[in-house]
Backbone as CSV, one residue per row, in Angstrom:
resi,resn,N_x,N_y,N_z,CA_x,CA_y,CA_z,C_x,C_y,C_z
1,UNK,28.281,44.190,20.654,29.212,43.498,21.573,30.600,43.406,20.925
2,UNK,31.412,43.928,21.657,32.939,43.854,20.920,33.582,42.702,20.758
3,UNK,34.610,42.114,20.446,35.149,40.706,19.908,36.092,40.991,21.085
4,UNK,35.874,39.615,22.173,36.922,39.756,23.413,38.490,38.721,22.989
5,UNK,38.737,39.557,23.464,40.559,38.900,22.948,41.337,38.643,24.289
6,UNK,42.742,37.533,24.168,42.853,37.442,24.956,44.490,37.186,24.253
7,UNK,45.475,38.394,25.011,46.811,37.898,24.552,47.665,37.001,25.214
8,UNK,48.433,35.807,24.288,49.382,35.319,25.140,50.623,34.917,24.887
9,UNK,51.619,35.563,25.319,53.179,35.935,24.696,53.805,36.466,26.085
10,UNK,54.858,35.609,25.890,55.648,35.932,26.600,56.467,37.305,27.071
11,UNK,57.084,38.112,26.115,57.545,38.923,26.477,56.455,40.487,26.554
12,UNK,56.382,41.013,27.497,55.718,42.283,28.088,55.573,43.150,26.996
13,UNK,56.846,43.487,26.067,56.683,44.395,25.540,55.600,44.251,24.639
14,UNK,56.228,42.938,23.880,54.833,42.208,22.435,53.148,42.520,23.299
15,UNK,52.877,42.098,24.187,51.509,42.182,24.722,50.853,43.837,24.986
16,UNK,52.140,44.484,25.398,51.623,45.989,25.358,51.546,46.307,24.215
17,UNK,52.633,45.938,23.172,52.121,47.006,21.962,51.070,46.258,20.739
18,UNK,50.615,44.943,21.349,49.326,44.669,21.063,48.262,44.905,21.549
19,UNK,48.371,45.136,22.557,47.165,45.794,23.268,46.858,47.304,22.971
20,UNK,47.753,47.981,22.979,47.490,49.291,22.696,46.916,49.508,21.388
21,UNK,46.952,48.508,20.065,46.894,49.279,18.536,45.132,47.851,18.625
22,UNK,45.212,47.096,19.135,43.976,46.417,19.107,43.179,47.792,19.784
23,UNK,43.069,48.198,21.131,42.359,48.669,21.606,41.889,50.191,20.753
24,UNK,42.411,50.435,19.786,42.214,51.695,18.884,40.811,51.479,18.055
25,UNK,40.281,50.454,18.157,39.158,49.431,17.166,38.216,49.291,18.117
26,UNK,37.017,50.158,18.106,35.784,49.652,19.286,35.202,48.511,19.034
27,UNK,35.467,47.601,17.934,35.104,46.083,18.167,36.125,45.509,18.315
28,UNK,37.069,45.583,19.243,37.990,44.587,19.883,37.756,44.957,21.338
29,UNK,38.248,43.939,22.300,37.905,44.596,23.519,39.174,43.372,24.063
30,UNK,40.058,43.807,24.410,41.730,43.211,25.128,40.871,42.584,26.346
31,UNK,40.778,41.202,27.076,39.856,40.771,28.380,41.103,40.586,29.301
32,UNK,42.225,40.228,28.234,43.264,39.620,29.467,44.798,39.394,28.932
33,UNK,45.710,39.189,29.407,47.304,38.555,28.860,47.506,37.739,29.362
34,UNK,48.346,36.791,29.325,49.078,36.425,29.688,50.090,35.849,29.604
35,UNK,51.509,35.325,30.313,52.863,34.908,29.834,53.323,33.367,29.755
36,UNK,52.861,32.839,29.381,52.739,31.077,29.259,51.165,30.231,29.157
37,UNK,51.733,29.543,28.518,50.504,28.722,28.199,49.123,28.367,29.038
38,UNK,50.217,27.666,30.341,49.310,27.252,31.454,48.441,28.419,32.350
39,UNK,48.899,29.910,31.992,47.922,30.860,32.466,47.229,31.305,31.449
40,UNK,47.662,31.202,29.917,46.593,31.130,28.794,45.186,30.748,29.195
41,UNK,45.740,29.094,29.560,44.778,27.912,29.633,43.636,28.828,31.222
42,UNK,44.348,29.251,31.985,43.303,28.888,33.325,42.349,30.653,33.078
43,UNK,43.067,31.338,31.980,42.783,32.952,32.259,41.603,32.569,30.969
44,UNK,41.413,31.984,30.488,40.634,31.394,28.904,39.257,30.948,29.449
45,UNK,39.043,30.009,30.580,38.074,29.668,31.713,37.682,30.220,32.457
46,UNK,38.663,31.701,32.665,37.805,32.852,33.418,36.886,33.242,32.815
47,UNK,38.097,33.915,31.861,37.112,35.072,30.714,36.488,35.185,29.681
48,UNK,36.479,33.436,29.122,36.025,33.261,28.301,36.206,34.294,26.801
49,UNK,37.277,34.331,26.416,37.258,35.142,25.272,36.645,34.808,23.851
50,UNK,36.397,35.576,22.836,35.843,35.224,21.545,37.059,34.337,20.663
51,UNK,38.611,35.155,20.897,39.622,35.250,20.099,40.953,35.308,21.857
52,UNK,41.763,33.885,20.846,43.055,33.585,21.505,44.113,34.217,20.456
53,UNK,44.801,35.169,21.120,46.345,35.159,19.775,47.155,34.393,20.489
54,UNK,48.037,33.361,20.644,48.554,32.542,21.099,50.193,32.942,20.105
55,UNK,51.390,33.156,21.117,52.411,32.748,20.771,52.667,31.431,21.080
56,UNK,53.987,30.731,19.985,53.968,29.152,20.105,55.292,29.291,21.163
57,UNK,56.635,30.270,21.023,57.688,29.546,21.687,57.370,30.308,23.098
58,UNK,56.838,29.463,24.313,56.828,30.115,25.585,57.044,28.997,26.688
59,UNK,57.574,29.620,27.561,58.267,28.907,29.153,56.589,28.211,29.568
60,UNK,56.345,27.228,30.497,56.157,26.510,31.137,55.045,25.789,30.150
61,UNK,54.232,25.872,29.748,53.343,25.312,28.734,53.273,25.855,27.507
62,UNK,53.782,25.652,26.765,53.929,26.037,24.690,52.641,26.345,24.645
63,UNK,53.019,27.362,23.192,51.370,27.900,22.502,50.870,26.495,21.860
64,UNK,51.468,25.338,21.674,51.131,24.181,21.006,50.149,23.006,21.748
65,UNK,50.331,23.565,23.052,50.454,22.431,24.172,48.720,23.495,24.703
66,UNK,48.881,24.776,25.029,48.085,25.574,25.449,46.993,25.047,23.934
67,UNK,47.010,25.439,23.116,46.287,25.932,22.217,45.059,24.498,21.981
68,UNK,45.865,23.445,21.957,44.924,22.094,21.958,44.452,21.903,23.330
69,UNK,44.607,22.164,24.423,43.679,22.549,25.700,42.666,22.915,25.517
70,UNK,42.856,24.077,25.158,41.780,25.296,24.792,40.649,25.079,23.751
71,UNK,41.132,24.253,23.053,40.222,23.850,21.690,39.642,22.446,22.485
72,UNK,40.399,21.638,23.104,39.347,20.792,23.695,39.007,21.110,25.068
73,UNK,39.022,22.008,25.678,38.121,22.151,26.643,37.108,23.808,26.498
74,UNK,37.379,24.387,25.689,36.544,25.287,25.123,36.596,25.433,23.532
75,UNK,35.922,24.448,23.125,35.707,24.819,21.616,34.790,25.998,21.301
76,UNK,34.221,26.226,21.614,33.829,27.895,21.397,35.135,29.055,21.044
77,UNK,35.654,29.094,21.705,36.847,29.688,21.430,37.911,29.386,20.520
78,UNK,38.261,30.775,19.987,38.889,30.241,18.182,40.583,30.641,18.498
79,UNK,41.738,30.061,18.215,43.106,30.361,18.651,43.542,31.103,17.367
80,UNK,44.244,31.787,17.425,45.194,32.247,16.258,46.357,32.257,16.358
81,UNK,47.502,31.534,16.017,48.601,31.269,16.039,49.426,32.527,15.824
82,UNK,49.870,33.459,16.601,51.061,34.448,16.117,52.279,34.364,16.795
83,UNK,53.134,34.051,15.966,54.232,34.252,16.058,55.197,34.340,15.116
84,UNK,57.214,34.483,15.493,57.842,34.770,14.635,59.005,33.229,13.830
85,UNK,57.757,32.295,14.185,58.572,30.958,13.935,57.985,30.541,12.050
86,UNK,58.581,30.387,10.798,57.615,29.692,10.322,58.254,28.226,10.053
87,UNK,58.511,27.688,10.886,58.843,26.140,10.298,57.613,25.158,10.341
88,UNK,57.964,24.066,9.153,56.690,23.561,8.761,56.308,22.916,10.631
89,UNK,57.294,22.032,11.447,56.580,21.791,12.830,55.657,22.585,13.190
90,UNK,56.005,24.371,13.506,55.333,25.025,14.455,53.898,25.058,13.548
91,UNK,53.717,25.151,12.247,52.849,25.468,11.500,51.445,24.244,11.252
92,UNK,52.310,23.173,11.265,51.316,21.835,11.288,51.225,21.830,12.476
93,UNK,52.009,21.676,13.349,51.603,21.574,15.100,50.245,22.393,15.366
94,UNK,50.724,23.210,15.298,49.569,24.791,15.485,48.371,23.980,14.985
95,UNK,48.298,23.823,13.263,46.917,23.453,13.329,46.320,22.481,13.608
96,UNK,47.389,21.231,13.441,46.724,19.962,14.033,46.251,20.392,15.639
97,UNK,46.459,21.223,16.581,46.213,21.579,17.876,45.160,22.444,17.977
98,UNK,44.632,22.667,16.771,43.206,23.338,16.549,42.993,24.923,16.442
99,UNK,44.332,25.178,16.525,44.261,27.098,16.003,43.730,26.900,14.333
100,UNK,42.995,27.931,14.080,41.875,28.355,13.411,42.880,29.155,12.300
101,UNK,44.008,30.117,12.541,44.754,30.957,11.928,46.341,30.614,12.449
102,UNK,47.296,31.081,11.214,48.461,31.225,11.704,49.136,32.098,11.261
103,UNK,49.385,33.124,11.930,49.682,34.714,11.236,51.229,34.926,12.143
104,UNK,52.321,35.742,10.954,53.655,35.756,11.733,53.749,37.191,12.100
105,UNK,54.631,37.514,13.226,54.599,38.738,13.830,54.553,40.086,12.836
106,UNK,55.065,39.495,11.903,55.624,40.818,11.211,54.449,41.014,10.394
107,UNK,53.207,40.596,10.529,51.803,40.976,10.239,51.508,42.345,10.790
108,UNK,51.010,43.166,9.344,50.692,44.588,9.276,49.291,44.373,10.766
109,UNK,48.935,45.766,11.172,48.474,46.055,12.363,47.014,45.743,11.918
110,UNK,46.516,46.077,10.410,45.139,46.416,10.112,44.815,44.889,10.152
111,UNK,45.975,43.849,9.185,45.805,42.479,8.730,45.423,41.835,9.596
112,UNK,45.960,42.197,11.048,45.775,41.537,12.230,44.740,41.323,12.532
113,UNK,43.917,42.726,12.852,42.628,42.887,13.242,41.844,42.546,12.373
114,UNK,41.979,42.649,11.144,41.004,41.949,10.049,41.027,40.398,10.564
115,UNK,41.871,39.660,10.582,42.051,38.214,10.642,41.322,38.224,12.055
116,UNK,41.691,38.759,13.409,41.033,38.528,14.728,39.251,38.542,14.859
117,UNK,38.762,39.821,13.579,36.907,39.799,13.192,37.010,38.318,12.388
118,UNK,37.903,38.176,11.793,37.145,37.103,10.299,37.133,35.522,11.758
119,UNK,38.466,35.602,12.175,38.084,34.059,13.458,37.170,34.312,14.288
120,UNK,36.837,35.224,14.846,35.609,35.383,16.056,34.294,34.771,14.887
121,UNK,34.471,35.137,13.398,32.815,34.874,12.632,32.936,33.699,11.971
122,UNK,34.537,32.920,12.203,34.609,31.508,11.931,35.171,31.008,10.450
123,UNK,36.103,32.539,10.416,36.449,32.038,9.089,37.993,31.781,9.267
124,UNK,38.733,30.409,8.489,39.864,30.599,8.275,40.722,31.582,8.163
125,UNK,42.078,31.640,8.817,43.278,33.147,8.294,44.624,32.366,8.511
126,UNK,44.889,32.509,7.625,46.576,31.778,7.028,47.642,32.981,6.293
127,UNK,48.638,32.761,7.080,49.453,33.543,5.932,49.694,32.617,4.768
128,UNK,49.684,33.413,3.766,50.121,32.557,2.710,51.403,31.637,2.542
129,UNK,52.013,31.689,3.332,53.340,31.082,3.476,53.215,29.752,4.472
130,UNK,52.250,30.098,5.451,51.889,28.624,5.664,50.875,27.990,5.496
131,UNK,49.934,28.587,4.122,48.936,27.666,3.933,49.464,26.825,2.814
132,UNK,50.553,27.416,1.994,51.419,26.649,1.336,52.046,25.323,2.224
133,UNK,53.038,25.680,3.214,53.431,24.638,3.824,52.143,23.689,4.344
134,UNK,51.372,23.913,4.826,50.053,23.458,5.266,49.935,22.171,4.435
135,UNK,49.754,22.427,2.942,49.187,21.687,1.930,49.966,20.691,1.641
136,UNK,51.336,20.994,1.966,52.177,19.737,2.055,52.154,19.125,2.951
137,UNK,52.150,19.486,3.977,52.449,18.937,5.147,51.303,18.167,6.180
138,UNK,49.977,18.770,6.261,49.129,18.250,6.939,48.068,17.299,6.358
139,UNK,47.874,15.586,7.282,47.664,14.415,6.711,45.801,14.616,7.185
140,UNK,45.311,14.907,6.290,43.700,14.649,6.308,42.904,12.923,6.552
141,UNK,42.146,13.015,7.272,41.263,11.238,7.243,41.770,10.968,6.273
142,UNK,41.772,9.587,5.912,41.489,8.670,4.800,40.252,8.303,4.564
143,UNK,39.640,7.813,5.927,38.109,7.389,5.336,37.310,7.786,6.451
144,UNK,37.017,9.331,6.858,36.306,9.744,7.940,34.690,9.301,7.604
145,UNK,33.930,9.432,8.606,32.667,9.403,8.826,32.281,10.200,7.969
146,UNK,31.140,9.603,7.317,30.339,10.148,5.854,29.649,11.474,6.089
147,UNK,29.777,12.681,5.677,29.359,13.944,5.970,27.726,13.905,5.207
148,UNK,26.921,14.166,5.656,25.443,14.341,5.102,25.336,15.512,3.804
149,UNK,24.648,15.676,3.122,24.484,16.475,1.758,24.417,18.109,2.918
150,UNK,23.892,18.668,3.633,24.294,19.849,4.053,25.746,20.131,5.005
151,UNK,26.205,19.106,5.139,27.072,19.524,6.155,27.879,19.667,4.894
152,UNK,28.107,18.841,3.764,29.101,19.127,2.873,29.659,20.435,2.217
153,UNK,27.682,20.735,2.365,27.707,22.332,1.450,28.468,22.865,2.368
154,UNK,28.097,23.556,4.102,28.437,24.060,4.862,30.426,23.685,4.713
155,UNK,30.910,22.841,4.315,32.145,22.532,4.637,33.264,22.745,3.475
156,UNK,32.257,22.707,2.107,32.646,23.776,1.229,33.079,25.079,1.517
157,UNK,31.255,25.724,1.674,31.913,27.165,2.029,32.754,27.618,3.075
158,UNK,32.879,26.879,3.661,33.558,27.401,4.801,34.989,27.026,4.137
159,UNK,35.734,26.466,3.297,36.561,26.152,3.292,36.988,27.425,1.832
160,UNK,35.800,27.619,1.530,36.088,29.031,0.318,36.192,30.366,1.134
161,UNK,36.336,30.152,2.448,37.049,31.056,3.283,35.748,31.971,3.916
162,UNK,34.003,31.577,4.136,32.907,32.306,4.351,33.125,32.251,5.613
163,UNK,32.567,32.986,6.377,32.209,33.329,7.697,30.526,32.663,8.225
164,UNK,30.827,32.284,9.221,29.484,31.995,10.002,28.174,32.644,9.367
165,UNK,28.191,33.257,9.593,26.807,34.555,8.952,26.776,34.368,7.519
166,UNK,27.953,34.247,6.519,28.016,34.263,5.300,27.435,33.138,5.239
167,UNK,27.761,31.646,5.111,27.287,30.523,5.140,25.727,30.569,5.543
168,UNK,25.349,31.286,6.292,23.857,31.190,7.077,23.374,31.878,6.211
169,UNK,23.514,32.506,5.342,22.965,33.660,4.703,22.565,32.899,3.630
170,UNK,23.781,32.331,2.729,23.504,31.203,1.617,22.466,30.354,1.312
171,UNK,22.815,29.444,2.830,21.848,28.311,2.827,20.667,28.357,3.497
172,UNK,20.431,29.742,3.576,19.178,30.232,4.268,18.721,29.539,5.841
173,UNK,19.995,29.041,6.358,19.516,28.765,7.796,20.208,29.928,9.012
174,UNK,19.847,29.572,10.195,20.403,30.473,11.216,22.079,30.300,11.738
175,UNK,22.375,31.089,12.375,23.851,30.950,12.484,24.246,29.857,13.297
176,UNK,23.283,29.718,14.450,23.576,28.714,15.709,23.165,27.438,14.618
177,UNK,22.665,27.110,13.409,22.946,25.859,13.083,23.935,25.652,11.930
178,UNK,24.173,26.657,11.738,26.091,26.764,11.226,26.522,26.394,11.989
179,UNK,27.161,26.116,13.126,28.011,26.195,14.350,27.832,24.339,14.759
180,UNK,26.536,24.299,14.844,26.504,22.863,14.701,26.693,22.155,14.103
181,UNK,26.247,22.317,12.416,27.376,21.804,11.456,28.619,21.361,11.480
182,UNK,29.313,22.808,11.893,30.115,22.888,11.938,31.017,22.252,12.784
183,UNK,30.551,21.619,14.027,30.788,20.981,15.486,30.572,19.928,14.451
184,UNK,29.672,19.177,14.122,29.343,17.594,13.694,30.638,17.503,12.832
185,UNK,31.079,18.391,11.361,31.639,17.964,10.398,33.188,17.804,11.088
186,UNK,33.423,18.267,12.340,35.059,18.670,12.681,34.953,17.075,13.275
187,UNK,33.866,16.730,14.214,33.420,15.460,15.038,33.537,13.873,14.149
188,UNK,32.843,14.272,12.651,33.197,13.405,12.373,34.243,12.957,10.858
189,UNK,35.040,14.289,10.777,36.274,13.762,10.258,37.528,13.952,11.261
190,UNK,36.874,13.813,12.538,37.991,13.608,13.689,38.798,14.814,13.808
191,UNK,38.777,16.092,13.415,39.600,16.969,13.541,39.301,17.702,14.451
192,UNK,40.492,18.939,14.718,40.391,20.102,15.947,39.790,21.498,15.236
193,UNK,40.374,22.023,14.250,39.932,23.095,13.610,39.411,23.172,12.502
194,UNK,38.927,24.141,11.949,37.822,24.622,10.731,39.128,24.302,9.750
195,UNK,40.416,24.596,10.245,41.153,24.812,9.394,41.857,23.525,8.141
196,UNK,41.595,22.311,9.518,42.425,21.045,8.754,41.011,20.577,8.184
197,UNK,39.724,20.882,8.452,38.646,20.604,7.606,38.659,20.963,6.355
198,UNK,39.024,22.372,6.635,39.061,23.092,4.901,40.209,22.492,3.947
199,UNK,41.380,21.843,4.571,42.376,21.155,4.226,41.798,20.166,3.312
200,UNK,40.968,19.270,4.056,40.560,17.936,3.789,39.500,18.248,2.789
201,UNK,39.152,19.686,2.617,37.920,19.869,1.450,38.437,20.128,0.473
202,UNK,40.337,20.366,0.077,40.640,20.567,-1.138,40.872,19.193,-1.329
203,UNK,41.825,18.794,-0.236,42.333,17.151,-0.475,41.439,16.491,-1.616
204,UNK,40.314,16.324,-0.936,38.738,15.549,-1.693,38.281,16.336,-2.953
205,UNK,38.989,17.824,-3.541,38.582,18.305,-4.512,37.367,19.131,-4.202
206,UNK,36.771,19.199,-2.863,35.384,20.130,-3.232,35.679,21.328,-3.189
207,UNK,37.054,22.029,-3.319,37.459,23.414,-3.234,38.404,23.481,-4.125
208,UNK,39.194,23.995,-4.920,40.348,24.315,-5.801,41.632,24.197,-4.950
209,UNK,41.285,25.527,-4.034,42.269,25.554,-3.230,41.762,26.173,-1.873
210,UNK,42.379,26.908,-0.489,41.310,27.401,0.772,41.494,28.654,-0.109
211,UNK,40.116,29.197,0.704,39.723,30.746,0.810,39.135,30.430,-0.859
212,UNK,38.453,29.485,-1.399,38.084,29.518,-3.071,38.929,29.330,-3.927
């Protein structure tokens, strides 16, 4: 089954010549575009995609405004922040709003598609430039709800940058109870994405730094 994507950016040209170099990859499969947030949001409930690339600066509903929709009314679905903004706002916005990745346009074609497989299997993707800003900038619980001895492990690795399957593989359970984990640990340190989790797993020291 191919990884369904769903572009959303404003200008025509950006969406064609993403569509064309995604579609070169028989595990990507383009489901839909669209040019503002609020048709992000209603084309996301059609088609249910695996993977959102979400631009942030767009006319009638923002990728900021779209993207925390989407994460709370389809958490199944993983956002990836692309665009050509990096100020620390768009970058903490983005993830406090539950995009999973935040990658800037001028991201090589392969990097892309690498990062679009690694979010469909649930792993963090940051440019390095804003996982730096990230670390300054984004405020983790103080005293969230007590994580149980497996969800911790699970919130480790995931924060050493593993994928769904990787994690399942480890701790010798199935993937669909990765996912639940993974749902409980976001539930109860109150967050939107894998991403400000993995945040909050260096914060607390159980990681060095993300990605290990």
């Amino acid at each position: 089954m191919p990884i369904r994507v769903l572009l959303v950016d404003d200008h025509t040209v950006v969406r064609q010549g993403l569509r064309m170099f995604l579609s070169l990859d028989p595990e990507l499969e383009v489901v839909g575009e669209a040019e503002n947030g609020k048709q992000a949001l209603e084309m996301a409930h059609q088609l249910l995609p695996d993977v959102v690339l979400m631009d942030i600066l767009m006319p009638v509903m923002d990728g900021l405004e779209a993207t925390a929709a989407v994460r709370q009314q389809l958490p199944d679905i993983e956002v990836i922040a692309l665009t050509s903004v990096l100020e620390d706002g768009s970058v903490v916005g983005a993830i406090r709003a539950g995009a999973i990745g935040y990658l800037l346009k001028d991201t090589e074609a392969e990097e892309l598609i690498r990062a679009i497989k690694a979010a469909a299997g649930g792993q963090v993707q940051l440019s390095p430039k804003a996982a730096a800003r990230l670390m300054r900038e984004v405020r983790v619980p103080d005293s969230p709800e007590a994580l149980t001895e497996r969800e911790t492990e699970v919130l480790r690795l995931l924060a050493e940058g593993k994928a769904n399957k990787e994690i399942a593989l480890v701790l010798s359970i199935g993937e669909k109870t990765v996912k639940t984990h993974v749902s409980n640990i976001l539930q109860k340190l109150n967050v939107s994405s894998r991403t400000q989790a993995a945040l909050y797993a260096v914060r607390v020291g159980l990681v060095s730094n993300l990605n290990g």
